[in-house]
C-alpha positions as CSV (number, residue, x, y, z in Angstrom):
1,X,133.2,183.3,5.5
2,X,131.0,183.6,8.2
3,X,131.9,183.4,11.5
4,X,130.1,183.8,15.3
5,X,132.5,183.3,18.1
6,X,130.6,182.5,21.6
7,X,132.6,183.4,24.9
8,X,132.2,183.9,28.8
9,X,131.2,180.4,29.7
10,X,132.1,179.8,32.6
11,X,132.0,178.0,36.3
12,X,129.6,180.3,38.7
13,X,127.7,179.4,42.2
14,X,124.0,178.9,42.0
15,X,122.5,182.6,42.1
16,X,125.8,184.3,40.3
17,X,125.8,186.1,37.3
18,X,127.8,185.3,33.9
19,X,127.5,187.6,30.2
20,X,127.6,185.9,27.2
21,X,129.5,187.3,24.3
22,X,128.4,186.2,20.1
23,X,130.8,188.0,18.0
24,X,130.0,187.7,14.6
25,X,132.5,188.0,11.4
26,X,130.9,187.6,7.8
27,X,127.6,189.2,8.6
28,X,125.9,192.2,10.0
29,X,123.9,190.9,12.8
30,X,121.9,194.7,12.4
31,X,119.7,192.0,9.8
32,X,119.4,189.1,10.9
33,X,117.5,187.2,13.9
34,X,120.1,186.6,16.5
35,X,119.3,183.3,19.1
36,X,120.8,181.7,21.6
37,X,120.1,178.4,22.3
38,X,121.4,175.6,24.6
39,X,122.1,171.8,25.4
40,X,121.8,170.5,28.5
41,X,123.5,166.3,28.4
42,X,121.3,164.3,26.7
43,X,118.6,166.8,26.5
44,X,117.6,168.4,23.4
45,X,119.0,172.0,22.0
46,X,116.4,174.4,23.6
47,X,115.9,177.7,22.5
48,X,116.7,180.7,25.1
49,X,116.3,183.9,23.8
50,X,115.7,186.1,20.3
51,X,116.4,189.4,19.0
52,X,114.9,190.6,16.0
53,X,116.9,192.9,13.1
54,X,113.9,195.5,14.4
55,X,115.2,194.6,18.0
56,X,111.8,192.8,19.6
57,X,113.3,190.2,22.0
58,X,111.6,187.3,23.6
59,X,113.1,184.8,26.0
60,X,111.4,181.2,27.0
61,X,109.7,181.0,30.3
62,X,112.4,178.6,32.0
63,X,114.2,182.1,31.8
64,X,111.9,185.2,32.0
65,X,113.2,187.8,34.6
66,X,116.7,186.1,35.1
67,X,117.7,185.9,30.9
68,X,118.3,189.3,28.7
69,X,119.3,188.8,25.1
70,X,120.9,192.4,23.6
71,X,122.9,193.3,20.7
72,X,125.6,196.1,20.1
73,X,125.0,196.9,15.8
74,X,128.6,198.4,16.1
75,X,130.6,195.7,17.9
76,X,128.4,193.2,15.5
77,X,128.2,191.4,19.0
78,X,124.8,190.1,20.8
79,X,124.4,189.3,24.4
80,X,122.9,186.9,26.9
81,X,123.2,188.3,30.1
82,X,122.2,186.0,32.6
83,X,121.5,186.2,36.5
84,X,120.1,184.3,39.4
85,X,121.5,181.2,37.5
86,X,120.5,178.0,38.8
87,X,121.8,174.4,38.1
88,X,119.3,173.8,35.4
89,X,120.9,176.5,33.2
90,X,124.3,173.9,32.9
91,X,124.5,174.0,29.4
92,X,126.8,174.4,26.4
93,X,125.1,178.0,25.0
94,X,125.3,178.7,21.0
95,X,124.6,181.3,19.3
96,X,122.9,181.8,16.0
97,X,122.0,183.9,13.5
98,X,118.9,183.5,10.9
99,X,117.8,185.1,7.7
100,X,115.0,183.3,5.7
101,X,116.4,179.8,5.1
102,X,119.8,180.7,6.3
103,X,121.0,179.8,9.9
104,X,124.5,180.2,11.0
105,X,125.7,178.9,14.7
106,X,128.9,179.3,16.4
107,X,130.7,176.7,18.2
108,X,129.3,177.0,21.8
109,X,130.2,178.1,25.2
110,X,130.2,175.6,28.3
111,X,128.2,177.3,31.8
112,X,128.4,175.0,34.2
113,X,126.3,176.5,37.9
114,X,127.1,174.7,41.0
115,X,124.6,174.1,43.7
């Protein structure tokens, strides 16, 4: 059974700093592409960041320079490390991992920034 467990959410000031943890059972993330996504209320689920199985990343522009997406192969965790966060990145965060037609997403991780 496949499983990717989200955690670090959190409650930070505007300009703070939180680390986003995917842990995933079931799979080895080493070949699939790993996202994170998020979901603002009533907004649509937006997509953050992406990592490759080769390792090329790629972030969306809403978060270029604050947002890096990395993965550990042995921990089978990816990351979302985020900085200079800002009330527009309240979201609830999930992770998920894609192979072909095959997506799997884990249950989400509320960041709330306060202004």
């Amino acid at each position: 059974q496949v499983q990717l467990v989200e955690s670090g959410g959190g409650v930070v000031q505007a300009g703070g700093s939180l680390r986003l943890s995917c842990a995933a059972a079931g799979i080895a993330i080493s070949t699939y592409t790993m996202r994170w996504h998020r979901q603002a209320p009533g907004k649509q689920r937006e997509l953050v960041a992406i990592i490759s199985s080769g390792g090329s990343t790629g972030v969306a522009d809403s978060v270029k320079g604050r947002f890096t997406i990395s993965r550990d192969n042995g921990k089978n965790t990816v990351y979302l490390q985020m900085n200079s966060l800002e009330p527009e990145d309240t979201a609830v965060y999930y992770c998920a991992a894609n192979k072909v037609l095959v997506t799997y997403w884990g249950q989400g991780t509320q960041v709330t920034v306060s202004s």
